[in-house]
C-alpha positions as CSV (number, residue, x, y, z in Angstrom):
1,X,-18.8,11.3,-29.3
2,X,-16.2,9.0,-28.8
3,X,-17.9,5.0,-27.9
4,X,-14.9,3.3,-27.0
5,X,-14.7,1.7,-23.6
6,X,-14.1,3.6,-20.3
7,X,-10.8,2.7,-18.4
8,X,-11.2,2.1,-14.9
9,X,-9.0,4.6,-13.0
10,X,-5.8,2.9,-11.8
11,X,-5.1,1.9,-8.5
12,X,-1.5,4.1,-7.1
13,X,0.6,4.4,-4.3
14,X,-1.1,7.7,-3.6
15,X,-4.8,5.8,-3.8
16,X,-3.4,3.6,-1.3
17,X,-2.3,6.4,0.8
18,X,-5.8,8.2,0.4
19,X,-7.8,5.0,1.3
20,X,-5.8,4.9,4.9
21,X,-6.1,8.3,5.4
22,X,-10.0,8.0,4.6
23,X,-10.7,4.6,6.4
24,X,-11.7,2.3,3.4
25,X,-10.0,-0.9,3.9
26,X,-7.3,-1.8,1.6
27,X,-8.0,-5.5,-0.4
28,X,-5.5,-7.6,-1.9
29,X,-5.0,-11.1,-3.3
30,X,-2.3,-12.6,-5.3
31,X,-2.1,-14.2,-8.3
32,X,0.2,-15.6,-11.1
33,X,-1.4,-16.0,-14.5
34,X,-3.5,-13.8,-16.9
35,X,-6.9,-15.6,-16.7
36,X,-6.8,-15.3,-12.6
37,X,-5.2,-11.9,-12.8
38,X,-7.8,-10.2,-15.1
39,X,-10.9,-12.1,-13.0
40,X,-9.5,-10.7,-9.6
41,X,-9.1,-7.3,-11.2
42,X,-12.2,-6.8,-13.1
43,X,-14.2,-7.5,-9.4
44,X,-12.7,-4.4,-7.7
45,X,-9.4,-5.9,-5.8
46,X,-7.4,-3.0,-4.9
47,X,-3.6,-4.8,-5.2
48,X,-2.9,-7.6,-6.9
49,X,0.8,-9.2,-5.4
50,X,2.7,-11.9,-7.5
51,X,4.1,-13.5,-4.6
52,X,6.9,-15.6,-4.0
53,X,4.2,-18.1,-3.4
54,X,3.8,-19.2,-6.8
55,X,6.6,-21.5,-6.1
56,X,4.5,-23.3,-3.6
57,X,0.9,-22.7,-5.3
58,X,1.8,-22.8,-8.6
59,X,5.5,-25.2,-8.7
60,X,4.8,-27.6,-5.9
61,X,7.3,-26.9,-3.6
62,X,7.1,-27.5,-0.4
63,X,8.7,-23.5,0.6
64,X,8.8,-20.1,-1.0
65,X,12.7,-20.3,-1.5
66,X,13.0,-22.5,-5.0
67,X,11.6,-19.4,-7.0
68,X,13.7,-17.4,-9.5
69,X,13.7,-13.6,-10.4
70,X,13.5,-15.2,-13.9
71,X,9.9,-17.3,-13.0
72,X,8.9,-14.3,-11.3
73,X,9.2,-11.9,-14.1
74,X,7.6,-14.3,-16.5
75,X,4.4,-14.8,-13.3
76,X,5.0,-11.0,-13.1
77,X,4.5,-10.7,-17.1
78,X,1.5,-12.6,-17.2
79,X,-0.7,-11.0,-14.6
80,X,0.1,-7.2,-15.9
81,X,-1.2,-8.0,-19.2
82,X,-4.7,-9.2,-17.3
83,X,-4.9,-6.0,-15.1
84,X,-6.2,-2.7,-16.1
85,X,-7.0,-1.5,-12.4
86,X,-5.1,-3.0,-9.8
87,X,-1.8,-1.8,-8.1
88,X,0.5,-4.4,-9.4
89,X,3.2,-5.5,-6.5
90,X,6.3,-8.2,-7.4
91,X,7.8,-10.2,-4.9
92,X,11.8,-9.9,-4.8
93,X,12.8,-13.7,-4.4
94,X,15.3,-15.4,-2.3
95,X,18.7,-14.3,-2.5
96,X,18.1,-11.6,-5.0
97,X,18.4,-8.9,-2.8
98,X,19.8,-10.2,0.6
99,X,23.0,-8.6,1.6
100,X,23.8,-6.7,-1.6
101,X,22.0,-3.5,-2.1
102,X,23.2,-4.1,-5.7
103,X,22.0,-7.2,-6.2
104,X,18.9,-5.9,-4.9
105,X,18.7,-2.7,-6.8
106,X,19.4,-4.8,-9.9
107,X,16.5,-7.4,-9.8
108,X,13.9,-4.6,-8.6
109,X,15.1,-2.8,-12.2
110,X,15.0,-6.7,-14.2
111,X,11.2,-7.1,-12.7
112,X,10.0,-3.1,-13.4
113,X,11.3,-3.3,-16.8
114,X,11.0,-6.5,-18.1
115,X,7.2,-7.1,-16.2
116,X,5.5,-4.0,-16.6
117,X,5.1,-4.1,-12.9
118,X,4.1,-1.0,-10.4
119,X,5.9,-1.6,-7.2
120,X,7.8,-4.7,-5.3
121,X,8.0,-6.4,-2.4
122,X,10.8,-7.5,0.3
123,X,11.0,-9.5,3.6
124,X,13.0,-8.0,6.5
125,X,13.6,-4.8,8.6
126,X,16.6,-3.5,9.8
127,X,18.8,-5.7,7.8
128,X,17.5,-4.7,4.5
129,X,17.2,-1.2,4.8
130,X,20.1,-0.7,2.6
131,X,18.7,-2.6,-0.1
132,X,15.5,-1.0,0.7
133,X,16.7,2.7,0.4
134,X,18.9,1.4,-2.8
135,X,15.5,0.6,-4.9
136,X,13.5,3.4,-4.3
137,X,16.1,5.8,-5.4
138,X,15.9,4.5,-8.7
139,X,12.0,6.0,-7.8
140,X,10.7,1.9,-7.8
141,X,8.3,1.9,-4.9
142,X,8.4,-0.8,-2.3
143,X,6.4,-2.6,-0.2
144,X,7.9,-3.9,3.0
145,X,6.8,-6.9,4.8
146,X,7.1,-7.9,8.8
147,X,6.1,-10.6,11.4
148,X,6.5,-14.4,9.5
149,X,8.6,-13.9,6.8
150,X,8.7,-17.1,4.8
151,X,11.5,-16.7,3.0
152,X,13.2,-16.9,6.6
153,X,11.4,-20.2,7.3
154,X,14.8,-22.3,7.2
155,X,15.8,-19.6,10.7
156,X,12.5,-19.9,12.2
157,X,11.4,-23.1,11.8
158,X,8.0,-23.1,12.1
159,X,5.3,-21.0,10.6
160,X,4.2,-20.0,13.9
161,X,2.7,-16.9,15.1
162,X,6.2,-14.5,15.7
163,X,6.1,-11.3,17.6
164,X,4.6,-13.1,21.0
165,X,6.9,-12.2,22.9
166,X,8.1,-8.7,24.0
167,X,11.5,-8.3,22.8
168,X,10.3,-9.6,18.9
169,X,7.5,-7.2,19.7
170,X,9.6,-4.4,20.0
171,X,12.2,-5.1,17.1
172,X,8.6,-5.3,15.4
173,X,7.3,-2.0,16.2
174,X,11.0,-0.3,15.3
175,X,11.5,-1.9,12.2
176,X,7.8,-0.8,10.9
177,X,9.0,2.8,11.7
178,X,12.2,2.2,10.0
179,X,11.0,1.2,6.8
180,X,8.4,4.0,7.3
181,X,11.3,6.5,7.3
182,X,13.4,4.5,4.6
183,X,10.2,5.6,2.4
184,X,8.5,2.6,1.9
185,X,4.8,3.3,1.1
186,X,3.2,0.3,2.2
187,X,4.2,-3.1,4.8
188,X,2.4,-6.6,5.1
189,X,2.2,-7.9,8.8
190,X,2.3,-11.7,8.9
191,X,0.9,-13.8,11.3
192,X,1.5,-11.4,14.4
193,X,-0.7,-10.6,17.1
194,X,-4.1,-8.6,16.5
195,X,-3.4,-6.3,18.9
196,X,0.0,-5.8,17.7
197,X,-1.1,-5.4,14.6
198,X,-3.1,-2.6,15.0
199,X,-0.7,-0.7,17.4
200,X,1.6,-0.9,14.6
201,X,-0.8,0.2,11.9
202,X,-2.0,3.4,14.2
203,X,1.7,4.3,14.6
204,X,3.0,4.6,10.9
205,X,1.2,6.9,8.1
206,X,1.4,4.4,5.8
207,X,-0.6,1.4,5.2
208,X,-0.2,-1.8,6.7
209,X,-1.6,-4.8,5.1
210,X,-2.5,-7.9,7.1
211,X,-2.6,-11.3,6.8
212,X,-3.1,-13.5,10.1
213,X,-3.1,-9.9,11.7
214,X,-6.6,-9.4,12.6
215,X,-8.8,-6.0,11.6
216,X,-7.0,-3.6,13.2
217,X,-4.7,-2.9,10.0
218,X,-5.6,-0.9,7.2
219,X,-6.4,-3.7,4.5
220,X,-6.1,-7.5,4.3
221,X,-4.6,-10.1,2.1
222,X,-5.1,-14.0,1.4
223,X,-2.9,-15.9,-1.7
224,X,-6.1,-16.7,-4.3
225,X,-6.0,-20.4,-4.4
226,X,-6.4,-20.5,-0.8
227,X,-9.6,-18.3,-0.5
228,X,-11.0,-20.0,-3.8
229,X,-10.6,-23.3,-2.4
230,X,-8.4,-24.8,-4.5
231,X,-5.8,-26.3,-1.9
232,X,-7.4,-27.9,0.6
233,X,-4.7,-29.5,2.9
234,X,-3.7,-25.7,4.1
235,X,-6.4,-24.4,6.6
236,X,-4.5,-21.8,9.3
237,X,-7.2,-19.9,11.7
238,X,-6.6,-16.7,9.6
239,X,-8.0,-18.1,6.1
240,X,-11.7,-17.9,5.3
241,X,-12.6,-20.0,1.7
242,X,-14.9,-17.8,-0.7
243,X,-15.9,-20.7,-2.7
244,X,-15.0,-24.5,-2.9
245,X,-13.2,-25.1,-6.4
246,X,-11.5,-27.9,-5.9
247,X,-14.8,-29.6,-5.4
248,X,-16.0,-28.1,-8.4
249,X,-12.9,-28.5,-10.6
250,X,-12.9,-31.9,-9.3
251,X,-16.6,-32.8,-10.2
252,X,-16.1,-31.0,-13.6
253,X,-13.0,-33.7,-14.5
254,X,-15.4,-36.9,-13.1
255,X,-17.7,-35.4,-15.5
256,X,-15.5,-35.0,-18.5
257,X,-14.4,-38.1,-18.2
258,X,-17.3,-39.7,-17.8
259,X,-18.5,-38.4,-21.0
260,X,-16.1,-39.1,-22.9
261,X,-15.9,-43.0,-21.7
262,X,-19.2,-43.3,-22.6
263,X,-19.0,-41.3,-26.2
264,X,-21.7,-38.8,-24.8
265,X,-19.3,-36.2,-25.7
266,X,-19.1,-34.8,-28.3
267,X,-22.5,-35.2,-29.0
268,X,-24.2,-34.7,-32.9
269,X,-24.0,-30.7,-32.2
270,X,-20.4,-30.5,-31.0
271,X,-18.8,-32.0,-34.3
272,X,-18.5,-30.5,-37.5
């Protein structure tokens, strides 16, 4: 009788799929390292997305855009080696697939092969179709993403709600349908309307994650150092904090310090 250790059963596109058609609500964080990445996994998250927001989060800068397909692959790298569960999803970074369904086919194969990654991720509708249709017949499965895309941020200028009004509404509710029918098999919904939202999520048969999008969607996502608290200065209506680490991380340093100024550490039983 065999008494290694039982693999958890991978998390697919199909799962995904299942989970929709079954009503269990879809959850996903991101994350960028392999200590983060193989925490979030081993307490049940369903997808784990690298996202472009590593260059904020994790590189200080002040948008999304600064971020390489070479830094994402490395991010990419890390967090597959921590995962053993979750559906791993890789953002395709700024200007790496805009306008060249080439260029885009190309960095979806640098970040499947050289990651280890399960799927990937693009902003737009209509105008990346191409690109869109491109990847997946090289059989890499995407996940689109709708409402704020921040990659666009330079063209909207504002993180603002989007999809108000009825015209952005309606190129909304087409392009979900489109990349529906281009065969994505999942798409994000940022910061859009709740009711939106879930009109949108009733008329496609694939999932729709949200994020700022209200319940109405089939599963929800938050970036990690967000919900853990880390960052502090970013607070939008959508975001609920899970714990407050910064506090602790912050108390554990004054601490650590401390000790050390006053040679309690390392005491007689932590030297050799």
């Amino acid at each position: 009788m065999s008494t290694g250790t039982v693999q958890p059963k991978r998390v697919t596109t199909h799962t995904l799929q299942e989970m929709k058609a079954n009503g269990v609500k879809i959850a996903m964080l991101t994350a960028y390292d392999f200590s983060l990445a193989r925490l979030v996994d081993a307490a049940g998250i369903d997808v784990i997305l690298v996202g472009d927001s590593a260059s904020n989060v994790m590189a200080g800068h002040e948008t999304t855009l600064p971020i390489t397909l070479d830094q994402m692959i490395y991010h990419a790298s890390s967090v597959v080696r921590g995962v053993q569960r979750a559906l791993v999803v890789v953002d395709l970074p700024f200007g790496t697939y805009q306008g060249n369904t080439k260029g885009a086919l190309n960095s979806a194969i640098r970040i499947m092969k050289e990651s280890g990654a399960h799927a990937v991720k693009l902003e737009g509708g209509r105008e990346v179709i191409g690109g869109i249709e491109r990847i997946l017949s090289a059989g890499i499965p995407v996940m689109g993403h709708l409402g704020l895309t921040p990659q666009s941020i330079y063209k909207f200028g504002t993180y603002v709600v989007r999809a108000r009004e009825e015209a952005e509404a309606l190129r909304l509710r087409e392009d979900a349908r489109m990349l529906e029918e281009a065969g994505c098999f999942a798409i994000v919904l940022e910061k859009i309307p709740a009711s939106l939202a879930a009109e949108v999520a009733a008329s496609v048969s694939i999932p729709v994650i949200g994020i700022g999008a209200g319940q109405g969607v089939d599963g929800q996502v938050l970036v990690l150092h967000d919900m853990l608290g880390i960052n502090k200065e970013f607070n939008p209506r959508f975001l609920r904090r899970y714990a407050a680490l910064h506090d602790v991380i912050t108390g554990a340093v004054e601490g650590y310090v401390k000790d050390v100024r006053s040679r309690d550490f390392p005491s007689a039983d932590e030297q050799y």
